[in-house]
mmCIF file of the N, C-alpha and C atoms, coordinates in Angstrom:
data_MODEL
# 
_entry.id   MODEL 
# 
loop_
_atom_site.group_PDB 
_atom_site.id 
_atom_site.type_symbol 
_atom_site.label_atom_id 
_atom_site.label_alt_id 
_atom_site.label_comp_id 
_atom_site.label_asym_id 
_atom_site.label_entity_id 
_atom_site.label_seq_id 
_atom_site.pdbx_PDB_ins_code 
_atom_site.Cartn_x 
_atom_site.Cartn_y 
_atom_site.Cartn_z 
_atom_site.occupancy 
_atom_site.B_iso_or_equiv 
_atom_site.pdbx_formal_charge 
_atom_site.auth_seq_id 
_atom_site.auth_comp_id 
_atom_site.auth_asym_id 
_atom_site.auth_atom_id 
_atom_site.pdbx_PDB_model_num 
ATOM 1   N N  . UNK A 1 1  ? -23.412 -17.013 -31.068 1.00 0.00 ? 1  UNK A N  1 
ATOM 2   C CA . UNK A 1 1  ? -23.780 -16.579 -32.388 1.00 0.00 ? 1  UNK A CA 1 
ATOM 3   C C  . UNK A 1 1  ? -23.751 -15.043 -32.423 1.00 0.00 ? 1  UNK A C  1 
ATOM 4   N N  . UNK A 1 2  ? -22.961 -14.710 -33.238 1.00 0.00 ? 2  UNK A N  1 
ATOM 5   C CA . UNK A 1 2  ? -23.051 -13.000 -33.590 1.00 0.00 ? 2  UNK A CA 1 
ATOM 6   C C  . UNK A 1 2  ? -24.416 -12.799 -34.673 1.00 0.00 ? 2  UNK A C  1 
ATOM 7   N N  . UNK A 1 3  ? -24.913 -11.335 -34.083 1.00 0.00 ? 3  UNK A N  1 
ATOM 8   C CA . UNK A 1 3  ? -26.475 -11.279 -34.854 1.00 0.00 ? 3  UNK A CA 1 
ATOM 9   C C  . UNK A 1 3  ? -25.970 -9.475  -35.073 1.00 0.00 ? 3  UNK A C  1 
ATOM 10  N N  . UNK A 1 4  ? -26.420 -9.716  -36.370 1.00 0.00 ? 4  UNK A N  1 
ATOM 11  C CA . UNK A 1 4  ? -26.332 -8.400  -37.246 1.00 0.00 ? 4  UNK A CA 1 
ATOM 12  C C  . UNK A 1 4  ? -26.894 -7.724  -37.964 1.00 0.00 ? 4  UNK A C  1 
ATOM 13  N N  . UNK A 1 5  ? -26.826 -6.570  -38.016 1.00 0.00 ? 5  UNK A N  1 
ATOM 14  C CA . UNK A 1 5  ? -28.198 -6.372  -38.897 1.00 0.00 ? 5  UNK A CA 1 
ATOM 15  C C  . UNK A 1 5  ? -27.520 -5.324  -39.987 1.00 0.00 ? 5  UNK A C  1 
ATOM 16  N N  . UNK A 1 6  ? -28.046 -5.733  -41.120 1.00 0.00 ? 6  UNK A N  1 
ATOM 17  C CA . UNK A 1 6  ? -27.547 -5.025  -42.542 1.00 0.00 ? 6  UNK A CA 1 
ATOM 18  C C  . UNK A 1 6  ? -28.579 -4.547  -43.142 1.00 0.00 ? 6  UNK A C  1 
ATOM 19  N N  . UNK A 1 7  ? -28.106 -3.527  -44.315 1.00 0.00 ? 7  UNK A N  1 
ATOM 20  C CA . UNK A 1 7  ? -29.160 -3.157  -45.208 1.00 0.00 ? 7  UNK A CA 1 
ATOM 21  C C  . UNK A 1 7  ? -28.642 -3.786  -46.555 1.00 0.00 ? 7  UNK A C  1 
ATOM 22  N N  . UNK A 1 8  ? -29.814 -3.864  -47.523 1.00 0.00 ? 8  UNK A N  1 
ATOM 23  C CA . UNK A 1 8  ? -29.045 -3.999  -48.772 1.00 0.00 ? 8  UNK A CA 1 
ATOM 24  C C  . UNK A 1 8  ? -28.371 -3.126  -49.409 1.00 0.00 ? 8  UNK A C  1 
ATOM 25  N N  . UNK A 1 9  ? -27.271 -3.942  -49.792 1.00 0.00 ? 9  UNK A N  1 
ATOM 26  C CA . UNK A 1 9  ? -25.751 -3.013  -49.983 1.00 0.00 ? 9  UNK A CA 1 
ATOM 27  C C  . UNK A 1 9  ? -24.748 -3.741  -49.655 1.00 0.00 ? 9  UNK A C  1 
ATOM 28  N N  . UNK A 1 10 ? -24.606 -3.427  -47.790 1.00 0.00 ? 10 UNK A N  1 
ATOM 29  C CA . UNK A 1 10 ? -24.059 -3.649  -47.074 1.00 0.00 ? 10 UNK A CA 1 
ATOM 30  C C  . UNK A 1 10 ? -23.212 -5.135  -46.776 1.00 0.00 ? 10 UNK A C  1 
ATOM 31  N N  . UNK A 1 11 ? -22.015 -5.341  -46.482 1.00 0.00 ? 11 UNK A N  1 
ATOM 32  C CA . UNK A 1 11 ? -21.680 -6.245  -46.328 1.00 0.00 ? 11 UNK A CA 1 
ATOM 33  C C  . UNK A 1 11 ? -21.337 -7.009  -44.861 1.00 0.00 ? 11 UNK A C  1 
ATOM 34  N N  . UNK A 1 12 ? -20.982 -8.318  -44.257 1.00 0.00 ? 12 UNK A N  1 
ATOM 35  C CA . UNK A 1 12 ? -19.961 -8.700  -43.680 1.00 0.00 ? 12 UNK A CA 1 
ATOM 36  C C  . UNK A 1 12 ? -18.831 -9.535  -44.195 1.00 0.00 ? 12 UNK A C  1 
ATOM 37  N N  . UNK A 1 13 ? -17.839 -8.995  -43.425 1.00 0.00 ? 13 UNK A N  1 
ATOM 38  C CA . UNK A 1 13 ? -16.640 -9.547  -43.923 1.00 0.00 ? 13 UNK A CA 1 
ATOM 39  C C  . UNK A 1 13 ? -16.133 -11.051 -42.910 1.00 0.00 ? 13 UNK A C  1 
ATOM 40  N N  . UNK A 1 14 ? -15.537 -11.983 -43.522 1.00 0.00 ? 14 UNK A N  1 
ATOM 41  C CA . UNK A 1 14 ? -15.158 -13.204 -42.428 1.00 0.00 ? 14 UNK A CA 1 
ATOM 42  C C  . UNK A 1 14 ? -13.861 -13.424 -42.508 1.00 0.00 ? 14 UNK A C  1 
ATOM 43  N N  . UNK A 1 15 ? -13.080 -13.319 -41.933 1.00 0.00 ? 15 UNK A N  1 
ATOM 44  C CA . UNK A 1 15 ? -11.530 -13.250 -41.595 1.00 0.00 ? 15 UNK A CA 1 
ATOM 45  C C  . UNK A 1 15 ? -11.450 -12.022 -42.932 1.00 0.00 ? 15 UNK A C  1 
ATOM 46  N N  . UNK A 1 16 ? -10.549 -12.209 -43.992 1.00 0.00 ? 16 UNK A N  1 
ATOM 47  C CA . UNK A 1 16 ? -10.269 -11.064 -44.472 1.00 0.00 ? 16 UNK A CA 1 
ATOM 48  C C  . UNK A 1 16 ? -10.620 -11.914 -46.358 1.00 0.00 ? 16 UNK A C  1 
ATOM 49  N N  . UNK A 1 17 ? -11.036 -13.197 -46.727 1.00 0.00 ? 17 UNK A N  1 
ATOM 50  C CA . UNK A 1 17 ? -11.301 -13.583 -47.382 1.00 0.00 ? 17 UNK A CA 1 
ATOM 51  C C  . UNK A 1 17 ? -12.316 -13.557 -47.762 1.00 0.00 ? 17 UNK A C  1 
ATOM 52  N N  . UNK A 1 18 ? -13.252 -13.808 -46.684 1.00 0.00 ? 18 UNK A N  1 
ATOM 53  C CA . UNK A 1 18 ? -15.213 -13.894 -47.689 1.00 0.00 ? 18 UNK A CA 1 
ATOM 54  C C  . UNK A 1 18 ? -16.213 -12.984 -46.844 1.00 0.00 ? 18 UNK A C  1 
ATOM 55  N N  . UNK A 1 19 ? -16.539 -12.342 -48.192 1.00 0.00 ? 19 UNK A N  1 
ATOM 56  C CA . UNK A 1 19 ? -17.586 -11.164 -47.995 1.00 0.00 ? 19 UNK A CA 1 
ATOM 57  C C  . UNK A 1 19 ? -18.801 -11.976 -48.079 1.00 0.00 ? 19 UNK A C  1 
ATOM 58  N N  . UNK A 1 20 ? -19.942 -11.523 -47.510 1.00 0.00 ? 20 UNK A N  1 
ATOM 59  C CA . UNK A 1 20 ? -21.157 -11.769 -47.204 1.00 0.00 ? 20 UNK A CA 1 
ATOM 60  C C  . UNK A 1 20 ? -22.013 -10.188 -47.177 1.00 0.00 ? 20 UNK A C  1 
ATOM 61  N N  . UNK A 1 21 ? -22.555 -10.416 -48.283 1.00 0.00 ? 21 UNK A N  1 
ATOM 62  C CA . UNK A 1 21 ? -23.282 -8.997  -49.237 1.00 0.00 ? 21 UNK A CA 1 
ATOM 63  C C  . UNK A 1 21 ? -24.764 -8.721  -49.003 1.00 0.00 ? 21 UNK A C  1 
ATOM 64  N N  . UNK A 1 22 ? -25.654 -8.526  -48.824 1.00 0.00 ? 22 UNK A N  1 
ATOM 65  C CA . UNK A 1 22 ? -26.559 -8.185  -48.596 1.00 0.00 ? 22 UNK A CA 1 
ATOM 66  C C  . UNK A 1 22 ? -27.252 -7.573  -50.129 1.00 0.00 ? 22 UNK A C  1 
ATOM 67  N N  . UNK A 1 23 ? -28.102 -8.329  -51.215 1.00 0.00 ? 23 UNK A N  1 
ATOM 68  C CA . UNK A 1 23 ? -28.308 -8.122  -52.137 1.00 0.00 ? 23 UNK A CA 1 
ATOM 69  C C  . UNK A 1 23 ? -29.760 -7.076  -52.205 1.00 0.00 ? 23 UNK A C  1 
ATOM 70  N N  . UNK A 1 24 ? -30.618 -7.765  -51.601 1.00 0.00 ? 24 UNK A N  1 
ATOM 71  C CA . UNK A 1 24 ? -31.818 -7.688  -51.834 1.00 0.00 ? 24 UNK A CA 1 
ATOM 72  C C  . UNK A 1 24 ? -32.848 -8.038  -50.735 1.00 0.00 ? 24 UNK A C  1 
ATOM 73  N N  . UNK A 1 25 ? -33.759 -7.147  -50.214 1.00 0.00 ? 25 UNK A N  1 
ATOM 74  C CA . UNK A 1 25 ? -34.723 -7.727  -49.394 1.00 0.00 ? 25 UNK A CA 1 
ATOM 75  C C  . UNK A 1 25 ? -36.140 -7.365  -49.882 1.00 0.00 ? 25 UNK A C  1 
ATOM 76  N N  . UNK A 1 26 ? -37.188 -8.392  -50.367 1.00 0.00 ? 26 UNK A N  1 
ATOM 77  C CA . UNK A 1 26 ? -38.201 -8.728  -51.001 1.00 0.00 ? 26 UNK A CA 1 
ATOM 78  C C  . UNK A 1 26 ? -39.074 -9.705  -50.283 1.00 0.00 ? 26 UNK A C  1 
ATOM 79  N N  . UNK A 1 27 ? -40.413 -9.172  -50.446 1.00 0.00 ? 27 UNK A N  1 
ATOM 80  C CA . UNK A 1 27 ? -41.366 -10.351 -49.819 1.00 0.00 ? 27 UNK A CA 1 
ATOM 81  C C  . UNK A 1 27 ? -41.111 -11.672 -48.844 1.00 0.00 ? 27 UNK A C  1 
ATOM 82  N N  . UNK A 1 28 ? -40.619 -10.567 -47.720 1.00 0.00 ? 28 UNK A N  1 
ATOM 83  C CA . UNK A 1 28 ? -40.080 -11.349 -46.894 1.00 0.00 ? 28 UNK A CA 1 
ATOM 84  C C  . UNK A 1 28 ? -38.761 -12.332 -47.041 1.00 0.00 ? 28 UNK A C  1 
ATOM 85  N N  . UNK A 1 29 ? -37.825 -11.988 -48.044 1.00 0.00 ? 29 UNK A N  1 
ATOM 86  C CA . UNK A 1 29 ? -36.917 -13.060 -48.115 1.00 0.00 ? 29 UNK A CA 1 
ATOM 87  C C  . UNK A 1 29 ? -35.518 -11.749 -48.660 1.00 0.00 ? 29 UNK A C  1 
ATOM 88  N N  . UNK A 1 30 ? -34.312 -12.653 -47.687 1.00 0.00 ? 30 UNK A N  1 
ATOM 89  C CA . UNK A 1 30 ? -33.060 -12.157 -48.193 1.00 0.00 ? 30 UNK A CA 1 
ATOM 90  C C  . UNK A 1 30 ? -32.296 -12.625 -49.558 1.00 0.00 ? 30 UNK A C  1 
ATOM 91  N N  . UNK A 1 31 ? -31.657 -12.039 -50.531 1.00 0.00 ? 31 UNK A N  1 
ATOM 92  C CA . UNK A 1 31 ? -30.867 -12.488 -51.260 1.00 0.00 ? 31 UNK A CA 1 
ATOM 93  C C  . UNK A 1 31 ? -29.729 -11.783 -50.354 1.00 0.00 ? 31 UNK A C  1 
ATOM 94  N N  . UNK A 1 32 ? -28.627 -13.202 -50.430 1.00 0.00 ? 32 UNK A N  1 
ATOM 95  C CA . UNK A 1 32 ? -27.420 -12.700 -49.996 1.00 0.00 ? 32 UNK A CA 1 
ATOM 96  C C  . UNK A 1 32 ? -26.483 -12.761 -51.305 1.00 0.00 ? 32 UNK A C  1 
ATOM 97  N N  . UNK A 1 33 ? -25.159 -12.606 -51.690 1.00 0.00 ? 33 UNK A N  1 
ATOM 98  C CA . UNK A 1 33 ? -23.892 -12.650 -52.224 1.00 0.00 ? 33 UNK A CA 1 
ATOM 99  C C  . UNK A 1 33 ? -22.703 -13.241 -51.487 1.00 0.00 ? 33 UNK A C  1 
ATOM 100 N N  . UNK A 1 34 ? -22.258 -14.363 -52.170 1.00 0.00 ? 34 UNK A N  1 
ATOM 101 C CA . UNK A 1 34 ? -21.275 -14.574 -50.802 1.00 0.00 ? 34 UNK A CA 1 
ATOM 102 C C  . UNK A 1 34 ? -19.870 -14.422 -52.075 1.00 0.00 ? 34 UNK A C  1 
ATOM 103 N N  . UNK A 1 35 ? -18.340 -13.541 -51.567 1.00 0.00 ? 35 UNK A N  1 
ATOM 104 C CA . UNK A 1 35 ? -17.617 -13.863 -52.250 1.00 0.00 ? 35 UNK A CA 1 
ATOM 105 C C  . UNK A 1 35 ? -16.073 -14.445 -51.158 1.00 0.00 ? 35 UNK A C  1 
ATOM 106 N N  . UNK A 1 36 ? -16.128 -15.600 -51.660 1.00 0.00 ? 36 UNK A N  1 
ATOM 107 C CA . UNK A 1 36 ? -14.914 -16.679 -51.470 1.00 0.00 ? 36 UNK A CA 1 
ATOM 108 C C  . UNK A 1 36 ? -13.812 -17.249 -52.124 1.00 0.00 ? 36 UNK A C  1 
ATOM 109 N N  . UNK A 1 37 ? -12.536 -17.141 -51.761 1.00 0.00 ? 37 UNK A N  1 
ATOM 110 C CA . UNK A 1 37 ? -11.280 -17.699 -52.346 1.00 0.00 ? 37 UNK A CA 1 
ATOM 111 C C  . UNK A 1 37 ? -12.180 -19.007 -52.995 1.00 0.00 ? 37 UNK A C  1 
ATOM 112 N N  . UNK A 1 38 ? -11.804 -19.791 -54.363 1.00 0.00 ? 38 UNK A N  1 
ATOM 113 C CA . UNK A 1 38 ? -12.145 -21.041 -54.876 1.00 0.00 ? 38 UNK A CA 1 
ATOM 114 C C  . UNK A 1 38 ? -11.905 -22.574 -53.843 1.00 0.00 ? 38 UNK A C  1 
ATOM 115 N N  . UNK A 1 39 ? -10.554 -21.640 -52.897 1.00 0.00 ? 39 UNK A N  1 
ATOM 116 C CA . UNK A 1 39 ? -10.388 -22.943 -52.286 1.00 0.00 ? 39 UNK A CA 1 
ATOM 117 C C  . UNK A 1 39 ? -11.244 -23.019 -50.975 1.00 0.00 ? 39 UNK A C  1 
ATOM 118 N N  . UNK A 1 40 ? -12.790 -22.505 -50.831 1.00 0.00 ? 40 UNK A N  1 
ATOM 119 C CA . UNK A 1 40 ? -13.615 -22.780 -49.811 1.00 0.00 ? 40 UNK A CA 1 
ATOM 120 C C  . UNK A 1 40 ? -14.432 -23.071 -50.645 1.00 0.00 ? 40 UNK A C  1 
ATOM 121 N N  . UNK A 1 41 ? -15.421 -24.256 -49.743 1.00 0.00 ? 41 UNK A N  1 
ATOM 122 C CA . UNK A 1 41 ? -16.791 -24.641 -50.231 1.00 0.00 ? 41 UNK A CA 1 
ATOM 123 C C  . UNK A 1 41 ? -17.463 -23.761 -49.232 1.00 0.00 ? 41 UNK A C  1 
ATOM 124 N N  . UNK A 1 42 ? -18.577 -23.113 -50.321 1.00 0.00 ? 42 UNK A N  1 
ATOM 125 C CA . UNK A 1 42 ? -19.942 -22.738 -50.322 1.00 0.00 ? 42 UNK A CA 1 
ATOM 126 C C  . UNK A 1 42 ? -20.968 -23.229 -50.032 1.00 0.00 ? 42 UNK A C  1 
ATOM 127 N N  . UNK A 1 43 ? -21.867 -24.124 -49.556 1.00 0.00 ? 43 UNK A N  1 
ATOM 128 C CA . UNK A 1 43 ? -23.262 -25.040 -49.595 1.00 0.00 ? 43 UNK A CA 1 
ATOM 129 C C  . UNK A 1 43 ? -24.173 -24.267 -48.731 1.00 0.00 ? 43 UNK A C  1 
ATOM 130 N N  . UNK A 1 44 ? -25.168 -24.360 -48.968 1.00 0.00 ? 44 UNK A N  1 
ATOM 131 C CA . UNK A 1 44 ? -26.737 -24.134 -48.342 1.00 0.00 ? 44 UNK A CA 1 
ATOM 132 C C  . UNK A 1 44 ? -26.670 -25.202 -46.796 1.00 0.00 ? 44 UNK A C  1 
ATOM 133 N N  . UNK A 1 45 ? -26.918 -25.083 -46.219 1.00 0.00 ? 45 UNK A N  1 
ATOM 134 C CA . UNK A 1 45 ? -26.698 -26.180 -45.251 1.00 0.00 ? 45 UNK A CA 1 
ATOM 135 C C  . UNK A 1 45 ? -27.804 -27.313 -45.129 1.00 0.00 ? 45 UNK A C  1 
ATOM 136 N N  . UNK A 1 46 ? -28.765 -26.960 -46.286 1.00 0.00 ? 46 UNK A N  1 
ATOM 137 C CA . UNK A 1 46 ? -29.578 -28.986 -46.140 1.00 0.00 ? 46 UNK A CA 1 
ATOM 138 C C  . UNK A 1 46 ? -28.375 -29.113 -47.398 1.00 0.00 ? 46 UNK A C  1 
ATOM 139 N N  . UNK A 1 47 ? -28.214 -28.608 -48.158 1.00 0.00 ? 47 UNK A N  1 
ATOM 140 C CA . UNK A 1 47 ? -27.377 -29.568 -48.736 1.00 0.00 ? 47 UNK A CA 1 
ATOM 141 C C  . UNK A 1 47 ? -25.222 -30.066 -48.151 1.00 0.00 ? 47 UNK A C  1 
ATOM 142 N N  . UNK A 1 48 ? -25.708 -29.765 -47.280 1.00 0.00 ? 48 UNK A N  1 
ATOM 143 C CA . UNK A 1 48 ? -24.393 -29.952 -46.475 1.00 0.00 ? 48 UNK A CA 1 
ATOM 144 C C  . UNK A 1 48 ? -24.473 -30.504 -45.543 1.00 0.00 ? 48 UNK A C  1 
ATOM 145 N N  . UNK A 1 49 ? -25.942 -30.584 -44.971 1.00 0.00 ? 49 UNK A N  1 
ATOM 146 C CA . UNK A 1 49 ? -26.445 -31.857 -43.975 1.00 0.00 ? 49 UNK A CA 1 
ATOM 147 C C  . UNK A 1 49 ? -26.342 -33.276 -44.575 1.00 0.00 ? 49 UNK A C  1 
ATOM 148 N N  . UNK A 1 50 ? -27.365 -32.879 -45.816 1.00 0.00 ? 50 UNK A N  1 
ATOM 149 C CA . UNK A 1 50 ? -27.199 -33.844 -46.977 1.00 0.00 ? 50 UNK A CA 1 
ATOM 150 C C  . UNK A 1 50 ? -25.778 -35.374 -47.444 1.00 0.00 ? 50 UNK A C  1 
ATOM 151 N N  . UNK A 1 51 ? -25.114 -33.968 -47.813 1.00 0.00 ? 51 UNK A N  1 
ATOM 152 C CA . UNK A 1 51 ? -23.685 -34.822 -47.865 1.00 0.00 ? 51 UNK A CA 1 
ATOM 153 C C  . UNK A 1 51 ? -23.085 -35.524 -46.711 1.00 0.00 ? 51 UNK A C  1 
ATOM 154 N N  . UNK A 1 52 ? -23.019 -34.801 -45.451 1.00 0.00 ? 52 UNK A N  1 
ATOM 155 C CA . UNK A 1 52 ? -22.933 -34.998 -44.164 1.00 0.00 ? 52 UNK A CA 1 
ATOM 156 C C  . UNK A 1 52 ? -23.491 -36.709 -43.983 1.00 0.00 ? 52 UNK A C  1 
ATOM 157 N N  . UNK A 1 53 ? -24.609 -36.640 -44.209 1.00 0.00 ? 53 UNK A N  1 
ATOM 158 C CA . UNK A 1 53 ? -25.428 -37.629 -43.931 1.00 0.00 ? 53 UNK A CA 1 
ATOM 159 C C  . UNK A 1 53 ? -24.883 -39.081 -44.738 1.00 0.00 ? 53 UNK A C  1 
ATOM 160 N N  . UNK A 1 54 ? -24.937 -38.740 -45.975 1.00 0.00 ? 54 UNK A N  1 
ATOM 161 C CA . UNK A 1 54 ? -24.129 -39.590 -46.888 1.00 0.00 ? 54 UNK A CA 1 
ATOM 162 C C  . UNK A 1 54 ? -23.044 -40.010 -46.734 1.00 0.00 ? 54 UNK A C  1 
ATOM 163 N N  . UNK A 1 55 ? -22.202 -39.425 -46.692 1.00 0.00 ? 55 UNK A N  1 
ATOM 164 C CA . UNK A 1 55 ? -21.169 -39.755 -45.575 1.00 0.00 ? 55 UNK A CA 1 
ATOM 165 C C  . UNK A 1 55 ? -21.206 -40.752 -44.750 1.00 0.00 ? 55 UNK A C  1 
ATOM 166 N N  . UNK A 1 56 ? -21.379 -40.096 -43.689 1.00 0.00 ? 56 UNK A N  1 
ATOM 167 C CA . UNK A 1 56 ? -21.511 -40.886 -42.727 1.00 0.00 ? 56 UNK A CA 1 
ATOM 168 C C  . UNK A 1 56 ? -22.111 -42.599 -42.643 1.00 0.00 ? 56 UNK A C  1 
ATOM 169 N N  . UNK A 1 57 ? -23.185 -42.441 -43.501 1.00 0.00 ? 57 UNK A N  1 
ATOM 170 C CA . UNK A 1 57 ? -23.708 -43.964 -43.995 1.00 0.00 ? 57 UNK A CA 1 
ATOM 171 C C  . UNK A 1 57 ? -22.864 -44.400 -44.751 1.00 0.00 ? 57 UNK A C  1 
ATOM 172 N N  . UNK A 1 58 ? -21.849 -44.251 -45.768 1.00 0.00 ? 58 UNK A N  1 
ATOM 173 C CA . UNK A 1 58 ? -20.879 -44.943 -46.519 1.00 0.00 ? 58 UNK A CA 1 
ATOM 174 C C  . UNK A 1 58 ? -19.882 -45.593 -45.752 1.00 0.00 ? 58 UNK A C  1 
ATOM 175 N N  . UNK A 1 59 ? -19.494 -44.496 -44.149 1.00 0.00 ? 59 UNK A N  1 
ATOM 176 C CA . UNK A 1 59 ? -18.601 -45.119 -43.505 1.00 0.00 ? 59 UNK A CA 1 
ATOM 177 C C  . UNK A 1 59 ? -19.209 -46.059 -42.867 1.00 0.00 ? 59 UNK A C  1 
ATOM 178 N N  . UNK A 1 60 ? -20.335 -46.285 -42.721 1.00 0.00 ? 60 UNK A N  1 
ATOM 179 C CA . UNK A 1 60 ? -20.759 -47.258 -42.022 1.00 0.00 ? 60 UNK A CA 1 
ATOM 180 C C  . UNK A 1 60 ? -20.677 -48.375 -42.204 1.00 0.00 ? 60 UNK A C  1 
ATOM 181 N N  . UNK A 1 61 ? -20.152 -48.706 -43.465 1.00 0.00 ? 61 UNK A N  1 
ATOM 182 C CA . UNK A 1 61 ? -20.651 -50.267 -44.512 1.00 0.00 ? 61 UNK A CA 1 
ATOM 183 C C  . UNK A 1 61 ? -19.245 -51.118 -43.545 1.00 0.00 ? 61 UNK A C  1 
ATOM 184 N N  . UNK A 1 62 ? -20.128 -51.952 -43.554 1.00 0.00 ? 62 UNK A N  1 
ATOM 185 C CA . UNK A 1 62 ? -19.057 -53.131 -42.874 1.00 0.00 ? 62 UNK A CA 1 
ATOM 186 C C  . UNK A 1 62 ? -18.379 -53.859 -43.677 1.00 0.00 ? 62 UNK A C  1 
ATOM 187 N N  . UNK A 1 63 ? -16.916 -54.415 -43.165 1.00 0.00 ? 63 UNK A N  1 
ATOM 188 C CA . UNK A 1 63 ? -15.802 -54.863 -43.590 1.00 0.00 ? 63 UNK A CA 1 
ATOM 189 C C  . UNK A 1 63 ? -16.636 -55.784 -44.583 1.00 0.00 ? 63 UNK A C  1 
ATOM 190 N N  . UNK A 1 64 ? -17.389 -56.292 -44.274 1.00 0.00 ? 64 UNK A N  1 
ATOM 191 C CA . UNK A 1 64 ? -18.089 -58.366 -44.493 1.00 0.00 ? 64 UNK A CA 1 
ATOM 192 C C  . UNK A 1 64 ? -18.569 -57.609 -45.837 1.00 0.00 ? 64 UNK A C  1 
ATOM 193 N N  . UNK A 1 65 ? -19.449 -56.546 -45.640 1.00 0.00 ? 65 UNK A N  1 
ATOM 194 C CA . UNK A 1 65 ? -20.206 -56.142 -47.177 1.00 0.00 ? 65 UNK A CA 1 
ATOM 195 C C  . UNK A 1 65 ? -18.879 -56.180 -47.826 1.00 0.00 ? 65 UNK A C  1 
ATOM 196 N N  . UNK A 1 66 ? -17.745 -55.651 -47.977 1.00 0.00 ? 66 UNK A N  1 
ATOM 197 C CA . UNK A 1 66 ? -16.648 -55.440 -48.986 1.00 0.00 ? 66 UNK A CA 1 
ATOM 198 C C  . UNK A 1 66 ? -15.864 -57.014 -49.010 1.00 0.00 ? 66 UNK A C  1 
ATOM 199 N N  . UNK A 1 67 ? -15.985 -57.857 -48.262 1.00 0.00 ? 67 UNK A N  1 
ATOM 200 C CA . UNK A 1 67 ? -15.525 -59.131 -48.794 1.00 0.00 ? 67 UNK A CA 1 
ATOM 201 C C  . UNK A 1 67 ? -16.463 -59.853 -49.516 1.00 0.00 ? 67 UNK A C  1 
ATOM 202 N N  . UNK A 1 68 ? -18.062 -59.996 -49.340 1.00 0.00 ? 68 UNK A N  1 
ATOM 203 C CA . UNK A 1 68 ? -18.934 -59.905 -50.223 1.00 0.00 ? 68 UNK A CA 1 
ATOM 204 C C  . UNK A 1 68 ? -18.748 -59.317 -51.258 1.00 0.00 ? 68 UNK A C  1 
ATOM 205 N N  . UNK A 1 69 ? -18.511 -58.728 -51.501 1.00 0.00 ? 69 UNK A N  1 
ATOM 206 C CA . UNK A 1 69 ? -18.366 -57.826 -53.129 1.00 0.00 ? 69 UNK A CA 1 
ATOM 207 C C  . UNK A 1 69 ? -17.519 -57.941 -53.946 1.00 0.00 ? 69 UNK A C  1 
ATOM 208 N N  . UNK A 1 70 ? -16.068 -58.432 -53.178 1.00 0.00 ? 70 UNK A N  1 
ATOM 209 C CA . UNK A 1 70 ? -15.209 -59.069 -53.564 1.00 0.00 ? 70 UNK A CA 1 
ATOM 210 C C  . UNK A 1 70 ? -15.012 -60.395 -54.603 1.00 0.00 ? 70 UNK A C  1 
ATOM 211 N N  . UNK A 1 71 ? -16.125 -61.087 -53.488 1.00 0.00 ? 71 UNK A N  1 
ATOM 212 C CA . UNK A 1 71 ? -16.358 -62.648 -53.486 1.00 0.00 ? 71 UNK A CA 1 
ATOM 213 C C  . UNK A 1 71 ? -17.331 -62.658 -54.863 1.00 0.00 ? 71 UNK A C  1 
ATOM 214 N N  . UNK A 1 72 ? -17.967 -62.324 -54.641 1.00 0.00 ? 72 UNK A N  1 
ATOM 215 C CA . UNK A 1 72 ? -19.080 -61.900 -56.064 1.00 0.00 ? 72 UNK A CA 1 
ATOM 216 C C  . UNK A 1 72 ? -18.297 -61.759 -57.369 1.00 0.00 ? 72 UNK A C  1 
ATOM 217 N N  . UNK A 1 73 ? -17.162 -60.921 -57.826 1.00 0.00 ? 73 UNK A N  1 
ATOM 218 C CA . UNK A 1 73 ? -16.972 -61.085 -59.164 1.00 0.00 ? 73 UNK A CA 1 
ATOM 219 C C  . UNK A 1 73 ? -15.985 -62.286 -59.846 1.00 0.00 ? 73 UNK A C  1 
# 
């Protein structure tokens, strides 16, 4: 892990596409800025655990549930 230290202002840059800005530091908490080409996703990472998670349980569903479901209509 690279560890850095910024002021507000200041940026890092990640390959040559997304800046990572340094907005604001207040009562103990950072505002960052992040700017990215449209064709990257952005997420907070519980909500990217989140999806992650979801995921993963959808792939889980077994063949039998989808012939069940089938069979049903």
């Amino acid at each position: 892990m690279l560890v850095l230290n910024r002021k507000p202002g200041e940026s890092i840059m990640i390959d040559d596409r997304i800046e990572i800005k340094v907005l604001e530091i207040a009562d103990g908490k950072i505002k960052i800025g992040i700017e990215a080409p449209k064709d990257v996703t952005v997420l907070r990472k519980e909500v990217f655990e989140e999806i992650k998670s979801e995921n993963a349980q959808a792939a889980s569903i077994s063949l039998d549930s989808f012939a069940k479901l089938k069979k049903n209509r």
